[in-house]
N, C-alpha and C positions, 0 to 999 in steps of 0.2 A: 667785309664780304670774304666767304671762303677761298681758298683759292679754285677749286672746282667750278664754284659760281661765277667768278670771275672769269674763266675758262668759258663760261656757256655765253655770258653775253657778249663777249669778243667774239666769238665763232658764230652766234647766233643769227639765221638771217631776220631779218624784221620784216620786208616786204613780202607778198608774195610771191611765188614763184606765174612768172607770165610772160607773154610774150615778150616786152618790151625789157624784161631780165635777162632771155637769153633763150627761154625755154618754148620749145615748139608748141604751138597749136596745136595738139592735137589730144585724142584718148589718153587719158593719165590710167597710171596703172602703179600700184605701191609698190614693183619693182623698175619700172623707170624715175620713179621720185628718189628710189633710194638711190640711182647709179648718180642721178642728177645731185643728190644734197651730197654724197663723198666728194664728187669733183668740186660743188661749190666751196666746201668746208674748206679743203685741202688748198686751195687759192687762199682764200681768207686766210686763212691758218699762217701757213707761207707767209704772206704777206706781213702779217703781222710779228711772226719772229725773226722776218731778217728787217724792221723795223726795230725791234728791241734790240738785237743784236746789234745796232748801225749806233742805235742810244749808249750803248753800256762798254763802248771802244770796244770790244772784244769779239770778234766774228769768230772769234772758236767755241764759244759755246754753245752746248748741248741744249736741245727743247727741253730737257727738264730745268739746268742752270737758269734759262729766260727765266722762265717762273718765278725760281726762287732772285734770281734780281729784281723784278717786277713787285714782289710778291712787300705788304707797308709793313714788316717787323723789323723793328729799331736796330741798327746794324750791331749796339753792343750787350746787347740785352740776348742770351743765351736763349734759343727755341729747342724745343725736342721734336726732333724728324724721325723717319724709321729709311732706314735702307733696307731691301731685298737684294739679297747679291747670289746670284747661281753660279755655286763652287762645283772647281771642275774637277780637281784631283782629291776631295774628299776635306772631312773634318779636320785631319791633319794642319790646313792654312790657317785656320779662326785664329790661333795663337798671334802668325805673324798680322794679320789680318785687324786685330785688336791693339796690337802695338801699334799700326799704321795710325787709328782713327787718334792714340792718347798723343801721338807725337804731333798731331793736329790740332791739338788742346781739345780733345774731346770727350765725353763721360758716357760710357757705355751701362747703361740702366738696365738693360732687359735684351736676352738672345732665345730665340726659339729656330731650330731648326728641323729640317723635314727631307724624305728624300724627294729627287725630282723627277718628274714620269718623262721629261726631253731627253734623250738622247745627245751624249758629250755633254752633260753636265751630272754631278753627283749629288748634288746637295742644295736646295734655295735656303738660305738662312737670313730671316730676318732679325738687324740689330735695330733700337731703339737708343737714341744717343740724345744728348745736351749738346748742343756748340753754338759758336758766333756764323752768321752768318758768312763771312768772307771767307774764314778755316772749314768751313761745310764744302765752297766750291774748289776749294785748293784741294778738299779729300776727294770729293770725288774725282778728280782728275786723277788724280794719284791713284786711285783704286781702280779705273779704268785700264793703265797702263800695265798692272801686274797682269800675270800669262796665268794665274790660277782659278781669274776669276773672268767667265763668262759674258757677263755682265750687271750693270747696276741701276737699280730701280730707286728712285726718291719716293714717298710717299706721303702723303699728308697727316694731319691728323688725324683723319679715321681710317687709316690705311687703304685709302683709293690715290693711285697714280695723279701727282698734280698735271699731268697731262693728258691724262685720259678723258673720254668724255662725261661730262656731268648726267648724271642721272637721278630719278626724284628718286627718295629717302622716305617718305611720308606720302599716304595717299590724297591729302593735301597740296603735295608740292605738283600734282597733274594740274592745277591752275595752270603751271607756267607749259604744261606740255599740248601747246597750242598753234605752234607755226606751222600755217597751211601750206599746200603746194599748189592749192588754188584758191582765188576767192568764189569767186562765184562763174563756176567753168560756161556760161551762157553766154557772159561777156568778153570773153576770150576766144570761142571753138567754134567758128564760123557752121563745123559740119553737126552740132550742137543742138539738137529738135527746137530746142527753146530759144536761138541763137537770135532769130525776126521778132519775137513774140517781148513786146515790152512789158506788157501787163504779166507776162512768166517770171522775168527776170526781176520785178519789183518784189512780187512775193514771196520769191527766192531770196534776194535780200532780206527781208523782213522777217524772215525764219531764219535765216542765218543770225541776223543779230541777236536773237532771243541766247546763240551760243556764247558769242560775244563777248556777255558780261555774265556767263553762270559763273557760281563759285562753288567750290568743294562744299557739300552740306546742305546745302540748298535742293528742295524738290523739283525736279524737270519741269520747267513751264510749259503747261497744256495748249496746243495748238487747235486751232477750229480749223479741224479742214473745211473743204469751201465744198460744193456738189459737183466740180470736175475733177477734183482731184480725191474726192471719193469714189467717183465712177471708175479715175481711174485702175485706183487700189481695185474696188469689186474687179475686174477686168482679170486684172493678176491673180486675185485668191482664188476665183471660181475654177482658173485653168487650171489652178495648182491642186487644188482640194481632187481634181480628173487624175492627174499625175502623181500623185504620191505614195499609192500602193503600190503601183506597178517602177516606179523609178528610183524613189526617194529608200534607203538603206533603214534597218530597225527602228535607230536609237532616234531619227527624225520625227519616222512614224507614232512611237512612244509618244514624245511631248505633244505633237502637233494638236490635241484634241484640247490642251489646258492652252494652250499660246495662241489657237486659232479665235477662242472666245475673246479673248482680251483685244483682239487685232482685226477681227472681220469688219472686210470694207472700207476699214481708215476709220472708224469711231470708237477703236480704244486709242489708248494714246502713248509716249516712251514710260512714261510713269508707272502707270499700271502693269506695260510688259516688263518692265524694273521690278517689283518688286514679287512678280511672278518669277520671273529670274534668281531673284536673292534665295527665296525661301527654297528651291528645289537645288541651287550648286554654289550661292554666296557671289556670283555676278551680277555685275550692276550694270546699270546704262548711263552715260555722260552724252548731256549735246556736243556736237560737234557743227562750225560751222560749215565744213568741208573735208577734203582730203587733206590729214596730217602726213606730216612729215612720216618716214617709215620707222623712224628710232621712237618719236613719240607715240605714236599711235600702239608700236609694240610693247614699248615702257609700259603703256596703261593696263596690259593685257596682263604685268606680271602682279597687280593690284588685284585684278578681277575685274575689271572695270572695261567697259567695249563702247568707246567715242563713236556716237551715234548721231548720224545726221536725220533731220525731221524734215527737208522738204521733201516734195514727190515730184517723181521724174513727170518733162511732158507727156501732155495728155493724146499727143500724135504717134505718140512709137511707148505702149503700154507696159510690151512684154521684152523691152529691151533698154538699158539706161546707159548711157558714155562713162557711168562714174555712181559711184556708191550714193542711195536713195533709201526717204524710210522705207520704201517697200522691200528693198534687197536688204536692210541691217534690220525689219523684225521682222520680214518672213522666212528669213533667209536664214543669218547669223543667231538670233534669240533662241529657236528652237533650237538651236545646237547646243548654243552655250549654258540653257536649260536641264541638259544632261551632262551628269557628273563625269562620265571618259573625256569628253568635247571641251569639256570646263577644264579640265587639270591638263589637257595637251596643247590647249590653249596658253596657260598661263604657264607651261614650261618654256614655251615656245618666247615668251615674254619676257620670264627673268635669264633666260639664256641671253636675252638681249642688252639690258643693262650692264654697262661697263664695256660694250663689245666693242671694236674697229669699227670704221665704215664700209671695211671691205665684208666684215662680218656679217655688217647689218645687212647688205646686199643679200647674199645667200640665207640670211632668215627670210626676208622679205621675201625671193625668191620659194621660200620654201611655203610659205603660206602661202602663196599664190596659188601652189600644185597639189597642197592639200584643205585649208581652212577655206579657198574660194572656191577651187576647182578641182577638186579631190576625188576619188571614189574608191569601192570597196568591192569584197567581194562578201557574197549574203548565199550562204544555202548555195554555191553551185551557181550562182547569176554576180551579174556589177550590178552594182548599185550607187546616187550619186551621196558622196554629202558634203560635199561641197555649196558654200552658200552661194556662188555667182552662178552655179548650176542653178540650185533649186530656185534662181527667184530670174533665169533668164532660160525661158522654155524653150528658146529655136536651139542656144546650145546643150540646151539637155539631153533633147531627144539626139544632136548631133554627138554627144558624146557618148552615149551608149548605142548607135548603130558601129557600123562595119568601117565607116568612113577616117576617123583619127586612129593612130598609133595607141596603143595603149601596152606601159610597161609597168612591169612591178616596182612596185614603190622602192627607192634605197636611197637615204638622206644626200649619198656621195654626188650624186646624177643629179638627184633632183634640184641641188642646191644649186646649181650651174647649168642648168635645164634653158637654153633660149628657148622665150614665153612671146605669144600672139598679143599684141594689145591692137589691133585693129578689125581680126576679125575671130571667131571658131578657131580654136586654140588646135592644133598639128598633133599634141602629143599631151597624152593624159597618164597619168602615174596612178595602180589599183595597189593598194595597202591591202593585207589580211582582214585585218582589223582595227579600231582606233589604236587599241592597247598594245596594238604589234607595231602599229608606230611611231608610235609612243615610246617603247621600248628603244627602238633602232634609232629617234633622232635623240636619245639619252645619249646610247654609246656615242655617236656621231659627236657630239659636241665634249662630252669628257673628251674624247681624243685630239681634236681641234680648235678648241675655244682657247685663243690667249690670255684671255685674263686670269689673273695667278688667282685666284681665289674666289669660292662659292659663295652664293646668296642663297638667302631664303627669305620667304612672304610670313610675318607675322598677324596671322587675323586680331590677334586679340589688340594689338595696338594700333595695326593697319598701316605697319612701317616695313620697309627691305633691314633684313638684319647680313652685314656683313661677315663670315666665319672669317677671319683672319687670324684668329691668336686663339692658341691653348683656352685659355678661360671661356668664349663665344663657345669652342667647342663642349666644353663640359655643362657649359647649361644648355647646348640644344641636348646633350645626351639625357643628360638628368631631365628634361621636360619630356623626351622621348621612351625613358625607361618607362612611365607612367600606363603612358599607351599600350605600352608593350602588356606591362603586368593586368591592363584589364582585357589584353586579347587574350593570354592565358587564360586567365580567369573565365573567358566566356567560352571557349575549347574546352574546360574541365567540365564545365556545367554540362556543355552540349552533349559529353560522355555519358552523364546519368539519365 
């Protein structure tokens, strides 16, 4: 097992997150799960390296050294690692820097270097070396100690931090991106519509399971809704179909008319608005059996792929749900993700998340809250919502475009650290230009911020994250990109004639 993987299921929690874990009763919201899984992680984590650390005599080692002690390659048998090392005074070091690793018996294979956008560093240059593992932890200590060099990153074999967090590789490896933050919030949330109602909470289960055991490939199991929980759906569509000239922002408006067919009432089904989805922006829909986790559920977004829950909120409180419902993920979220702006800020939003901190994931998570749930815009001169926990919960919608909430201009800096309402009508609502304006702004935003030393990108045609790490990744995204390029020319010239 990798060492990444190996990283996931020691950090992983398996139970759900509940009361009897730790975690309050009350309204979940994907930025109190994410504050809740950093703190758990970071316990666990803990735990577990000054454990290794207590195993391996040496309480001086570094979260990355755990690793590589931990880690089953035979101690005489030579591995190839890479180190990232951010040089501070310039190229001038590599020389002494190169002597360090041979006097450590080591064989330096491959050096690529780059400048660095941090401040008080010159240079990240990553070596690619041979060594034994004991002379690996003897260098890095040593490399640690010189005054030239900033600091030093180990890296695995596909160049992600063996300490970072694991992330799926394949849109495949979303099987494993599954760990709830609730099972089934009915049986937890005393304040819960469905909380008394046993016959709610069975069928809840029973639609949950259907998420349970899906796999990658597999067609969404079709669900019968029952005629209360269609009434309920009608209930919600007919108010919405009233409100969505006057509230709901363009690019809503646009789809609504191809999404509302497939959805009226509750007698289409996730399948069907799947594949309505695919063919207009290449997103898909996944069951879900609940509320994910906030790294997973965003992971899935950098795929294109939107974990979608199929049951339907109680039938006592229609136009209001404690927690994400099929009604709020395809009336809400589908249409959006149906349009190609909605689709790509989506899935930026996503692969910015792969490879991130916990503290990182916090402030995405945050951030989609203020725009992808509760977002809105400005249209012609008016706000407008497009936000999907708007459009698919109508007391705050209409509360969020009166006189009553704060309403400031969207800026990635704020809004990431925005304190957010999860109990009642949200204090403070953030109006964007446009999708594509910010879209723009949480680009810069994260160039500037993101610690992870190195970019991804979504390959459709294989339906894997490709890591840009090394010279060569870079020359064949360029070379697949020149292509593009020469047939935009190419339609610019025509357009001339």
């Amino acid at each position: 097992m990798k060492a990444a993987e190996l990283s996931r299921e020691r950090f992983a929690i398996n139970k759900s997150y509940s009361i009897e874990n730790g975690y309050p009763g009350r309204r979940r919201s994907l930025v109190d799960d994410a504050k809740f899984e950093t703190t758990i992680n970071k316990q666990q984590k803990q735990s577990w390296i000054e454990e290794a650390q207590r195993l391996s005599c040496d309480g001086e080692l570094s979260e990355e050294e755990v690793f590589l002690v931990q880690s089953p390659c035979e101690p005489d048998v030579p591995q190839q690692v890479a180190l990232v090392l951010a040089i501070v005074d310039g190229i001038g070091s590599l020389a002494r820097i190169i002597k360090t690793i041979e006097n450590f018996k080591g064989t330096v294979v491959h050096v690529e270097t780059r400048p660095a956008p941090r401040k008080g560093v010159a240079f990240d240059v990553l070596f690619k070396i041979d060594i034994l593992k004991e002379p690996l932890l003897n260098l890095l200590k040593s490399l640690r100690q010189g005054s030239s060099i900033a600091s030093v990153s180990l890296l695995s074999e596909h160049h992600s931090s063996i300490k970072e967090p694991w992330f799926p590789k394949h849109i495949s490896d979303l099987d494993q991106c599954n760990h709830l933050m609730t099972k089934f919030e009915p049986d937890l949330d005393m304040d819960h519509p469905g909380f008394a109602d046993k016959a709610y909470r069975a069928r809840r289960k029973e639609i949950a399971d259907i998420a349970f055991t899906y796999k990658y490939g597999e067609p969404i199991p079709r669900v019968e809704y029952r005629e209360e929980e269609v009434s309920t759906w009608g209930a919600v569509f007919l108010e919405l179909e009233r409100l969505i000239q006057t509230h709901a922002c363009r690019q809503y408006r646009d789809v609504w008319p191809g999404s509302s067919r497939l959805s009226r009432f509750g007698r289409g089904h996730a399948e069907d608005v799947s594949r309505f989805m695919k063919r207009r922006t290449g997103f898909i829909l996944r069951p879900a059996a609940g509320l994910l986790t906030a790294r997973d559920f965003l992971a899935s977004l950098a795929f294109r792929v939107f974990q979608c829950t199929q049951y339907i909120r109680h039938h006592s409180s229609p136009h209001h749900s404690p927690e994400p419902d099929a009604i709020h993920e395809l009336l809400g979220h589908a249409p959006q993700l149906a349009d190609p702006a909605f689709a790509q800020f989506s899935q930026e939003l996503g692969l910015a998340s792969l490879g991130a901190s916990d503290q990182e994931i916090e402030k995405f998570a945050t951030m989609y809250w203020f725009t992808v749930e509760f977002g809105l815009c400005r249209e012609s001169g008016e706000v407008r919502a497009w936000g999907a926990g708007l459009l698919s919960s109508f007391g705050e919608l209409k509360h969020a475009l009166s006189d009553k909430p704060q309403k400031r201009s969207f800026d990635p800096v704020s809004t990431a650290v925005q304190p957010y309402q999860d109990q009642d009508y949200q204090d403070v609502y953030f109006i964007a230009e446009s999708v594509e304006d910010a879209q723009e702004k949480f680009r810069q935003w994260t160039f500037q911020t993101l610690s992870r030393p190195y970019e991804v990108r979504y390959d459709p045609y294989s339906q894997s994250i490709q890591t840009l790490d090394s010279v060569h990744k870079l020359e064949a995204l360029a070379s697949s990109l020149s292509c593009e390029v020469c047939r935009l020319n190419n339609a610019v010239r025509k357009m001339k004639f």
